[in-house]
Structures are given as C-alpha cells and as structure tokens.
PyMOL commands that place a pseudoatom at each C-alpha (Angstrom):
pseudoatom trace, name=CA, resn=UNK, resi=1, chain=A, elem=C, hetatm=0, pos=[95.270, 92.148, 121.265]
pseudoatom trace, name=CA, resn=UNK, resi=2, chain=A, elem=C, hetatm=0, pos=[95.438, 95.912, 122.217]
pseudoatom trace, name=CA, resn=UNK, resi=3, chain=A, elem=C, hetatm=0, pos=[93.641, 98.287, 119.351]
pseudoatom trace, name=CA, resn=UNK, resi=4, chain=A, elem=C, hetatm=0, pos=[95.823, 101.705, 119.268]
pseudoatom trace, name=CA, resn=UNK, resi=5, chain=A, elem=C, hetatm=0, pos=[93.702, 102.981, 116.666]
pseudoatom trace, name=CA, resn=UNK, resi=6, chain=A, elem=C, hetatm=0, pos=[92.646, 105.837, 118.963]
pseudoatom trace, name=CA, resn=UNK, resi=7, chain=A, elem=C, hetatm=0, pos=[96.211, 107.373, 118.979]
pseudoatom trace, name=CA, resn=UNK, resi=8, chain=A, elem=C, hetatm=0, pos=[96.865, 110.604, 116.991]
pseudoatom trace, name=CA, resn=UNK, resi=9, chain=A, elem=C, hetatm=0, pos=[99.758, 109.777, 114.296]
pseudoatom trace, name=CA, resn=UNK, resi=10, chain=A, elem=C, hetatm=0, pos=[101.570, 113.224, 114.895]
pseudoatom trace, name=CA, resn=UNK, resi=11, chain=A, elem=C, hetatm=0, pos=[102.097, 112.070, 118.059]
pseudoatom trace, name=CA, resn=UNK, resi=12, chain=A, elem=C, hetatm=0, pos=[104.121, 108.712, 116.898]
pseudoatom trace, name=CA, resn=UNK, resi=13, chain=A, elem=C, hetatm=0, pos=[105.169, 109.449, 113.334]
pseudoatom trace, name=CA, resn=UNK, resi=14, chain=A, elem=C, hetatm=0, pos=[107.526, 111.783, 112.113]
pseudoatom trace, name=CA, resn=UNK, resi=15, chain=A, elem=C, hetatm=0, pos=[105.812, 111.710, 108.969]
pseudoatom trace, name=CA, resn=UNK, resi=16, chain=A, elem=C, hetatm=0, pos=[103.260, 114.695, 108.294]
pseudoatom trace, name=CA, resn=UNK, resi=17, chain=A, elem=C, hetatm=0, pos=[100.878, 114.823, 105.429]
pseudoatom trace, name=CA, resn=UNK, resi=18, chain=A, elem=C, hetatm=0, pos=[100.398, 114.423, 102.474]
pseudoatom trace, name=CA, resn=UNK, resi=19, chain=A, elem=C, hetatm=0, pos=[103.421, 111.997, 103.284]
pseudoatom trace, name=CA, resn=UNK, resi=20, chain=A, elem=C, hetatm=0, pos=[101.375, 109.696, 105.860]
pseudoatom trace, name=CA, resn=UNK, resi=21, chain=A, elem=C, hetatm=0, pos=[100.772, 106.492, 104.479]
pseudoatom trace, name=CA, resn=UNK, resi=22, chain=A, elem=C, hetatm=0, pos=[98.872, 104.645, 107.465]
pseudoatom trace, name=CA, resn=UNK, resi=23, chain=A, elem=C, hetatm=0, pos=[95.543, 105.928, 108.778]
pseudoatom trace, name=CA, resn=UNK, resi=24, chain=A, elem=C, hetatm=0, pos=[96.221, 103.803, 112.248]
pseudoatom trace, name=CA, resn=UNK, resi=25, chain=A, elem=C, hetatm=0, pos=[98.482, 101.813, 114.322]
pseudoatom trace, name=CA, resn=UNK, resi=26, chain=A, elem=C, hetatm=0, pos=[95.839, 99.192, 115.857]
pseudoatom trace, name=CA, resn=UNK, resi=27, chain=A, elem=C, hetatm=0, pos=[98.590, 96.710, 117.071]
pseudoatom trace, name=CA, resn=UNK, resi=28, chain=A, elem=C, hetatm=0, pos=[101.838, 96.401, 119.193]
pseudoatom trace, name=CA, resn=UNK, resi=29, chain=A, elem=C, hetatm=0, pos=[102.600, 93.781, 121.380]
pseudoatom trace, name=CA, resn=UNK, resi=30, chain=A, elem=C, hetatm=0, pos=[106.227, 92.501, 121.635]
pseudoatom trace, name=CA, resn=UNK, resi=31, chain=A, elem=C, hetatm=0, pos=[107.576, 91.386, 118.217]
pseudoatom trace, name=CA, resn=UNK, resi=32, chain=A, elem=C, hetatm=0, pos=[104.384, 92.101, 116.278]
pseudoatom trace, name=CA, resn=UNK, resi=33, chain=A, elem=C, hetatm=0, pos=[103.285, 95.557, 115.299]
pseudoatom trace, name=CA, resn=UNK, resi=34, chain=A, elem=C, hetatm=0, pos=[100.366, 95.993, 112.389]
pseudoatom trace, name=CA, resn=UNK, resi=35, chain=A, elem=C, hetatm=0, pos=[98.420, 99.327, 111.347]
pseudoatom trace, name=CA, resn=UNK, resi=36, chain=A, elem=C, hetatm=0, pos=[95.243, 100.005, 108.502]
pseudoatom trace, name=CA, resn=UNK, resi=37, chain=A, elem=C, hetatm=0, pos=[95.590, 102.140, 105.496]
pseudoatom trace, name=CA, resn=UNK, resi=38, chain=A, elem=C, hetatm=0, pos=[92.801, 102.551, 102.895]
pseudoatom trace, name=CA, resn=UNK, resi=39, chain=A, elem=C, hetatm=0, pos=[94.013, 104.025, 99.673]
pseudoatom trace, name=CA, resn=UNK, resi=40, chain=A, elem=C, hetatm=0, pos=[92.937, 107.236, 98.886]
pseudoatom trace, name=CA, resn=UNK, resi=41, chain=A, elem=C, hetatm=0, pos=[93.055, 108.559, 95.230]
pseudoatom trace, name=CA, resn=UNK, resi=42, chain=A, elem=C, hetatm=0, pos=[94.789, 111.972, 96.271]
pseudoatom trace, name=CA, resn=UNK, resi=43, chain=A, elem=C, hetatm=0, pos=[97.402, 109.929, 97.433]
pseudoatom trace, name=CA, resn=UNK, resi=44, chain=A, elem=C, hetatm=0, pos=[101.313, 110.730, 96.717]
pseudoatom trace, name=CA, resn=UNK, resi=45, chain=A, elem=C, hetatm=0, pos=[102.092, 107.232, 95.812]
pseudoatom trace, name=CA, resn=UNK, resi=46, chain=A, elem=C, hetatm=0, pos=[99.442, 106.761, 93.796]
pseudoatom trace, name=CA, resn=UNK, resi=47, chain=A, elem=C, hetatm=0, pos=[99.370, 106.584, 90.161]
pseudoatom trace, name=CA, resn=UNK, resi=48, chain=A, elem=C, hetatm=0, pos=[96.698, 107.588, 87.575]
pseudoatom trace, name=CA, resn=UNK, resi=49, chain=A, elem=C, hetatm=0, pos=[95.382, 104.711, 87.372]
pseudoatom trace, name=CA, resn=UNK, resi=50, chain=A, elem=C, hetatm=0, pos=[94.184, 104.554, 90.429]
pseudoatom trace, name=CA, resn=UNK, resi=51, chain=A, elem=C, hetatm=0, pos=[96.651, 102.330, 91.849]
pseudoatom trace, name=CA, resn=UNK, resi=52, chain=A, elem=C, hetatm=0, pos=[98.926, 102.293, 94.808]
pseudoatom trace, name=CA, resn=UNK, resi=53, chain=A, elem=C, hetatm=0, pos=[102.425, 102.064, 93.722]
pseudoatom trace, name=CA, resn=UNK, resi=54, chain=A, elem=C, hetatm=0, pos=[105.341, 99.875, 94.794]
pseudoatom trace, name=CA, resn=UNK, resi=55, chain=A, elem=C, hetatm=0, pos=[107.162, 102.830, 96.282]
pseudoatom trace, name=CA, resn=UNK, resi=56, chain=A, elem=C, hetatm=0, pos=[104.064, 103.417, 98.178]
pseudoatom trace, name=CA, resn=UNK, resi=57, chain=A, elem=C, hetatm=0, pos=[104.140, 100.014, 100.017]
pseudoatom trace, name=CA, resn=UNK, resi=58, chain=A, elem=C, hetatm=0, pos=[107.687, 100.139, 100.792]
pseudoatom trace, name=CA, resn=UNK, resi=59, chain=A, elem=C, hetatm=0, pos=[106.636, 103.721, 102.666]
pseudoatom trace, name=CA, resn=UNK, resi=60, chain=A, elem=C, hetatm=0, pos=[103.938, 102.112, 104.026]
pseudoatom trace, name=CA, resn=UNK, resi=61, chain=A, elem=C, hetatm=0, pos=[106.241, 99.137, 106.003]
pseudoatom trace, name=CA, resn=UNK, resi=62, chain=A, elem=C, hetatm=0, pos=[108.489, 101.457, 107.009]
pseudoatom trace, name=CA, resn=UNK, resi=63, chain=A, elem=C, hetatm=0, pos=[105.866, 104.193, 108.124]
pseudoatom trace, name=CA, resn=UNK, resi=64, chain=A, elem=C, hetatm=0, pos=[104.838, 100.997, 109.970]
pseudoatom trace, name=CA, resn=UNK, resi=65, chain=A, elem=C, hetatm=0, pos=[108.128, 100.826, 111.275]
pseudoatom trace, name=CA, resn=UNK, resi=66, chain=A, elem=C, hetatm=0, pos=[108.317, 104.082, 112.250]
pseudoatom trace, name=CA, resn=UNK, resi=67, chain=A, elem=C, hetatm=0, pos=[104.778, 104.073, 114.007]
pseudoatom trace, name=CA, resn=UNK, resi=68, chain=A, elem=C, hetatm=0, pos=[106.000, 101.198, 116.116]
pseudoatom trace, name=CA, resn=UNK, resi=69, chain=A, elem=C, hetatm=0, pos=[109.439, 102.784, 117.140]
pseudoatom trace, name=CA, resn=UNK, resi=70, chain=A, elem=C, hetatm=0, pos=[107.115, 106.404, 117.905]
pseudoatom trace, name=CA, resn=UNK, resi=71, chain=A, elem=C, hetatm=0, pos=[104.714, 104.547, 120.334]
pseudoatom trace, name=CA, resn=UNK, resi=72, chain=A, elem=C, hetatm=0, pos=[107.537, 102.378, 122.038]
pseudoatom trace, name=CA, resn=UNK, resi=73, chain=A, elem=C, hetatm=0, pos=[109.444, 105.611, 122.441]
pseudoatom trace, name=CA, resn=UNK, resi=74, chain=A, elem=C, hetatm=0, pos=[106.614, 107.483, 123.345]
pseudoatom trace, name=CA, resn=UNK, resi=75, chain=A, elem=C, hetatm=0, pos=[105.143, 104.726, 126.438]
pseudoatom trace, name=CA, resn=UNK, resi=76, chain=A, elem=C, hetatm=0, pos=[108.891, 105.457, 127.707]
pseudoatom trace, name=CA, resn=UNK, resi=77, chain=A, elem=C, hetatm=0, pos=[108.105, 109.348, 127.976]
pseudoatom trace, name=CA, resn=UNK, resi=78, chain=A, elem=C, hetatm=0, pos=[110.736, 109.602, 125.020]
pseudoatom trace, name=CA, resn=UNK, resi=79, chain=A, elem=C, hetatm=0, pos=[110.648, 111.891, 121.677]
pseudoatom trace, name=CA, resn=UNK, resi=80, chain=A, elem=C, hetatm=0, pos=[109.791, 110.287, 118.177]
pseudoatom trace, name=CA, resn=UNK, resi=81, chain=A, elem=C, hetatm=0, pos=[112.925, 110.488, 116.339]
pseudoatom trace, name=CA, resn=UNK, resi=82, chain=A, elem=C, hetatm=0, pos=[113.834, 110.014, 112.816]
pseudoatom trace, name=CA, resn=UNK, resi=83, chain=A, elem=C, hetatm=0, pos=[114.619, 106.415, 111.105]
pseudoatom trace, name=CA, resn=UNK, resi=84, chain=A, elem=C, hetatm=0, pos=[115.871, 105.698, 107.825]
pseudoatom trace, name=CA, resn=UNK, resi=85, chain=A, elem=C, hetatm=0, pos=[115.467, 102.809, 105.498]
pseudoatom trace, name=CA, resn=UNK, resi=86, chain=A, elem=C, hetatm=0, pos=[118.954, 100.965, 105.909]
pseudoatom trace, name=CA, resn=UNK, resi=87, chain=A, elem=C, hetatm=0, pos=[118.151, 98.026, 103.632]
pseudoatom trace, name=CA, resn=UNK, resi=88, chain=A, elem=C, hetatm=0, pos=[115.337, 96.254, 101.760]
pseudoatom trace, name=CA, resn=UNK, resi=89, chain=A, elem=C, hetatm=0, pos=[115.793, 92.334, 101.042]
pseudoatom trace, name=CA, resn=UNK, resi=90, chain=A, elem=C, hetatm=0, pos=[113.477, 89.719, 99.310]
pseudoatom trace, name=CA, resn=UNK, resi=91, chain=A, elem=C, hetatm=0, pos=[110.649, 92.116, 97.994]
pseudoatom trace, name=CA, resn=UNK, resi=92, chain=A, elem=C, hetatm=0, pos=[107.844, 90.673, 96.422]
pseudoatom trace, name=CA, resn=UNK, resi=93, chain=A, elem=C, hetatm=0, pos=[105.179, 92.326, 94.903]
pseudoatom trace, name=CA, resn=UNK, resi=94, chain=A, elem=C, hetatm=0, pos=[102.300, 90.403, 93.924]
pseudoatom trace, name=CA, resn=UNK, resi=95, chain=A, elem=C, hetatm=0, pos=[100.392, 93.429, 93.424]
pseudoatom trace, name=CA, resn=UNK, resi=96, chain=A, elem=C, hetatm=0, pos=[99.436, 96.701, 93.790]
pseudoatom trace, name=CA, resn=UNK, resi=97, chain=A, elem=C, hetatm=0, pos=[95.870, 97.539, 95.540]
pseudoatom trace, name=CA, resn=UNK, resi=98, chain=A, elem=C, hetatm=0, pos=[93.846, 100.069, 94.267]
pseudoatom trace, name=CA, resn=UNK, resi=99, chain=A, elem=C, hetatm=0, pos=[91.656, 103.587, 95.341]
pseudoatom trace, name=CA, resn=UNK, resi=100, chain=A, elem=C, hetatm=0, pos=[89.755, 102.467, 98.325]
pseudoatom trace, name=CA, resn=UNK, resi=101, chain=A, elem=C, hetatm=0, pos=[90.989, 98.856, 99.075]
pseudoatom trace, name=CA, resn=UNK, resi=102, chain=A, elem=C, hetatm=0, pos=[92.392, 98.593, 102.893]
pseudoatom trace, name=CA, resn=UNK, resi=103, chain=A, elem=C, hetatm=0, pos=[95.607, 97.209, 103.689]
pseudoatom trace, name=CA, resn=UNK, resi=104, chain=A, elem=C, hetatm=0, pos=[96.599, 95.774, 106.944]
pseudoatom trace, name=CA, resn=UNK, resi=105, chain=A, elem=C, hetatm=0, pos=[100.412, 95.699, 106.938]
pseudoatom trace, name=CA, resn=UNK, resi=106, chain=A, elem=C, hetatm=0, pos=[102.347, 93.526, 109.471]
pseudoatom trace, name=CA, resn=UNK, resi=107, chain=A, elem=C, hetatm=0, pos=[106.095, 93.655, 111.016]
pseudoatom trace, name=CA, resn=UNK, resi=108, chain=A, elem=C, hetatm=0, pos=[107.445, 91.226, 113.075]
pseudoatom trace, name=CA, resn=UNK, resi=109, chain=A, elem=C, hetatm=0, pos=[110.839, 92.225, 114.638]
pseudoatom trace, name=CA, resn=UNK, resi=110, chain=A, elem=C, hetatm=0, pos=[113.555, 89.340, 113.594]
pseudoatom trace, name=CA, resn=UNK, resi=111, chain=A, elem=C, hetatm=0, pos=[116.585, 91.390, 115.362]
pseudoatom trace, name=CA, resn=UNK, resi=112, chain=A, elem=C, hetatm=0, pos=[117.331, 94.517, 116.974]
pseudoatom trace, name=CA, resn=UNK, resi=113, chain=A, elem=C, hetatm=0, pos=[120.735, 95.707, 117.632]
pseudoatom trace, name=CA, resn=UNK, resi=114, chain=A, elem=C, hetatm=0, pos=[122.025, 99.200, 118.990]
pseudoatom trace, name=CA, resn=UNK, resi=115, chain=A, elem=C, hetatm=0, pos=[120.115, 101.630, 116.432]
pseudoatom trace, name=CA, resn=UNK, resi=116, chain=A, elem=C, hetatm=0, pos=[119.041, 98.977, 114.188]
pseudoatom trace, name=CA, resn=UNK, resi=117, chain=A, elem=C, hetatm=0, pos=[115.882, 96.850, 113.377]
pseudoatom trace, name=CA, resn=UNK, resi=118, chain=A, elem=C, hetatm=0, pos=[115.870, 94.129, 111.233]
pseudoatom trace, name=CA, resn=UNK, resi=119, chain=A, elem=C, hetatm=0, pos=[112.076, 93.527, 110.264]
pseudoatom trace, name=CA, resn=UNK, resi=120, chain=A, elem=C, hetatm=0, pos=[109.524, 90.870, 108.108]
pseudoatom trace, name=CA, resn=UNK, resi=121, chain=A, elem=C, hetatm=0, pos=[106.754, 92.877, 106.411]
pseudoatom trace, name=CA, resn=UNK, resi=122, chain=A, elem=C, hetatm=0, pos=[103.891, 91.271, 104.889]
pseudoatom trace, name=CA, resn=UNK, resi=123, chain=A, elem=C, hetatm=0, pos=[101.165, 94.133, 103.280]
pseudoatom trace, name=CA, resn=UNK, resi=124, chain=A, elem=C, hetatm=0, pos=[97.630, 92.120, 102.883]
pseudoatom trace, name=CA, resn=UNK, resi=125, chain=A, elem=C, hetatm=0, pos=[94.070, 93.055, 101.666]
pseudoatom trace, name=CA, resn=UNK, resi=126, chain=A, elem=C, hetatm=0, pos=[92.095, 90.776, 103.262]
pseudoatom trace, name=CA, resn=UNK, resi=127, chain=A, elem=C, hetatm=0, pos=[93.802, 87.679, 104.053]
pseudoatom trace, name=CA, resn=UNK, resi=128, chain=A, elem=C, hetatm=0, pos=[95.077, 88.151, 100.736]
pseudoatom trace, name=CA, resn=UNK, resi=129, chain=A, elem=C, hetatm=0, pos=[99.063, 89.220, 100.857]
pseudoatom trace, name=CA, resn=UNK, resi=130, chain=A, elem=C, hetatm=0, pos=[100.405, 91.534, 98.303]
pseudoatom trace, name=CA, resn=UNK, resi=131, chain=A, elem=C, hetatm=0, pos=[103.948, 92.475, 99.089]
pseudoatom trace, name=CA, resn=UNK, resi=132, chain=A, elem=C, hetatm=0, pos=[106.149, 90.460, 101.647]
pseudoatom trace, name=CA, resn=UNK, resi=133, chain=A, elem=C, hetatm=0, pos=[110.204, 91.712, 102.504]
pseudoatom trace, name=CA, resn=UNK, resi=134, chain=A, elem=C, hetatm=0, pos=[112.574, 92.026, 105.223]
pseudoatom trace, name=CA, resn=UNK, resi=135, chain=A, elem=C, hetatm=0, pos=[113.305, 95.758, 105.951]
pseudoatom trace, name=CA, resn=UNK, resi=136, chain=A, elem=C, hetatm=0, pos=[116.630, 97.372, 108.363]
pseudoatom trace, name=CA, resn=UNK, resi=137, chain=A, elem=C, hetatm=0, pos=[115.430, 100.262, 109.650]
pseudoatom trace, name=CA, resn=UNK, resi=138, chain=A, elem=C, hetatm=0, pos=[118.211, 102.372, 111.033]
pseudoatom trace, name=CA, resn=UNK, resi=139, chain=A, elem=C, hetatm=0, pos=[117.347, 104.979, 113.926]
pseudoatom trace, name=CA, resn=UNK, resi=140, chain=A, elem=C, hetatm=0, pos=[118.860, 108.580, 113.779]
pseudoatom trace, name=CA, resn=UNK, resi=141, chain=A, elem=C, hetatm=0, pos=[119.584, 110.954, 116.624]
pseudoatom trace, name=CA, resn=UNK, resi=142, chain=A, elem=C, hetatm=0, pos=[117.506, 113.349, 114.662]
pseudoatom trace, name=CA, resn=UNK, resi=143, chain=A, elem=C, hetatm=0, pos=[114.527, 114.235, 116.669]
pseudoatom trace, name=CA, resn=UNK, resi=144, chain=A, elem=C, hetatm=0, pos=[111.218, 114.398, 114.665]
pseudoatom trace, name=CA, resn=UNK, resi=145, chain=A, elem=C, hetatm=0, pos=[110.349, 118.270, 114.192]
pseudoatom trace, name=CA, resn=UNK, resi=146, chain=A, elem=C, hetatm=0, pos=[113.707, 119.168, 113.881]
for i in range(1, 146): cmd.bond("trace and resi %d" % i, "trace and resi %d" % (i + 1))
show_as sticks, trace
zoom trace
C-alpha cells in the first residue's frame, strides 16, 4: 500500500480551509482511494455538541473524492479542477463521531464514464463503519483557483 500522507492538500484539493474536511490522503491504488480525518471542535460541520454532522460526512466522501481525482490529475502533470456532487444513493448513517475521534473514509470506484465517477463510500472509526453510500461525482472544466 503506498502512504500519501506526506502530500500537501492545496496541492490536490480544491477545497481551502476552514472547508477541508480530510487531514490526509494516505491511499490510492487503482479502484481504492482512502484518507484520515480527526474531528476537530472548530470544525464547520460540527455541531455544539461536539459532534460531526451528517452534512459533514457527505463532504468528507466527496472531499475524498476530490483528493483522489487532484492526485490522479496531478501524477499526469494536470491542474486540480473542480467536481460537483451529481448524486447521493443508499446513505446510511449509523452515526455521527465526535471531537477528536479519527475517521478513515474509503472509495472504491464502481464506474467511470466521460466526466463522471460513480463511487462506494464507507466512513469508519476503527473498524467500526458509520456511514456507507454510493456517490456520482461529476467533474467540471472549472479549474481549482479560478
């Protein structure tokens, strides 16, 4: 397994704080990308209770989404550009983590077609999984920056 924790996530993501909601992309090799995030309690999605919200892990697959579509584009000397969430089918949410629990969130590409990807997510903490879907990530022409 490669670890990609080492690369900066302005370089892959066109997300920029506060709006970041993975601390690492430590995983892509061919259908399977997975990256880390440990909630933090000055976090957007968070609510005051201290706990991450639903909206939150939907940003976080697709931020893993768009972290695997950034270094992909990137290893071909290409720009980041911007994706949008096309669809979202078969959510489950068994729960939501809390301040300071890590979640490892996992995509595994089902289908990709033109300037779409068709994903399964699963979000764990542990090897325990809180939130599984299938996600369509659609891929702009807008160029991350822009």
């Amino acid at each position: 397994m490669n670890d990609l924790s080492n690369i900066p996530l302005s370089d892959i993501l066109p997300q920029r704080s506060p709006f970041v909601m993975i601390d690492a992309l430590v995983r892509c090799e061919g259908d399977t990308t997975e990256t880390v995030f440990k909630v933090k309690s000055d976090c957007v999605f968070c609510n005051s209770e201290g706990r991450f919200s639903e909206a939150g892990m939907v940003e976080n697959i697709a931020q893993t989404c768009a972290a695997r579509i950034g270094y992909l584009s990137r290893l071909k000397g290409g720009e980041v550009h911007i994706g949008v969430i096309g669809a979202i089918n078969n959510m489950t949410i068994e729960e939501t983590p809390s301040v300071g629990e890590e979640l490892r969130t996992t995509i595994v590409v089902e289908e990709e077609v033109f300037n779409m990807t068709l994903v399964r997510a699963e979000i764990k903490r542990g090897n325990e999984p809180l939130a599984t879907c299938k996600m369509k990530i659609a891929l702009t022409d807008k160029k991350a920056g822009e």
